[in-house]
N, C-alpha and C positions, 0 to 999 in steps of 0.2 A: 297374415298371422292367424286370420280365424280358420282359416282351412287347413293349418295347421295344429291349433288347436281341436278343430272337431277331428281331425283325423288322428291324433295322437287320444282322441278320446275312443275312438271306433275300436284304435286296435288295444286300447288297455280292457274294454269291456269283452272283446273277442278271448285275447289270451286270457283273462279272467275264466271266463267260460269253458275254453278247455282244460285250464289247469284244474279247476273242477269238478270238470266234467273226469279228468281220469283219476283226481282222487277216491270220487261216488264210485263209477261204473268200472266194473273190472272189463278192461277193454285191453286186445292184444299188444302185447309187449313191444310191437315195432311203433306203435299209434303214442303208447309211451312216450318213449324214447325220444319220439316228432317232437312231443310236445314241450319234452326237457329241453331240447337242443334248440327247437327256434321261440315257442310260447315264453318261455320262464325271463329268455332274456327281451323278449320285443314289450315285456308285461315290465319292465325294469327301465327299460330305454322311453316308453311311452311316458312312466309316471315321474322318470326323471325329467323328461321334455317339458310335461307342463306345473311343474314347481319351477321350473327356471326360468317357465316365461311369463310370471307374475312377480314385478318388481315392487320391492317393497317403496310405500309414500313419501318417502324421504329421500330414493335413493329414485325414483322414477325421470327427474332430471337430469339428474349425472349419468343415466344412460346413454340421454337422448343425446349428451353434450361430449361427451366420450365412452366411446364402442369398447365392449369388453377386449381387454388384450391378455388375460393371464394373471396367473400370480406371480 
């Protein structure tokens, strides 16, 4: 879990950074584009990843005693 953790950390400060970066720098339109298409959602997927993988104190046992299955 922590290498998943650091790594969902690596890539939210990364696409942070380009998202950014092409708000700041007028940078060519194709570099854009990259950055809508794959940045905007890997920045979405990362910060969703690790809010989900901090269980709330109460609920930290019924995790561990039954695996998520859906709503």
């Amino acid at each position: 879990m922590d290498s998943q953790k650091s790594l969902c950390i690596i890539l939210l400060v990364l696409s942070t950074i380009a998202i950014l970066a092409c708000l700041v720098i007028n940078l060519e339109a194709w570099i854009v584009y990259a950055v809508a298409i794959f940045c905007i959602p890997l920045w979405v997927l990362s910060l969703g990843l690790l809010t989900m993988a901090k269980p709330a104190p109460e609920d930290e046992e019924e995790r561990v005693k039954e695996p998520f299955t859906g709503y």
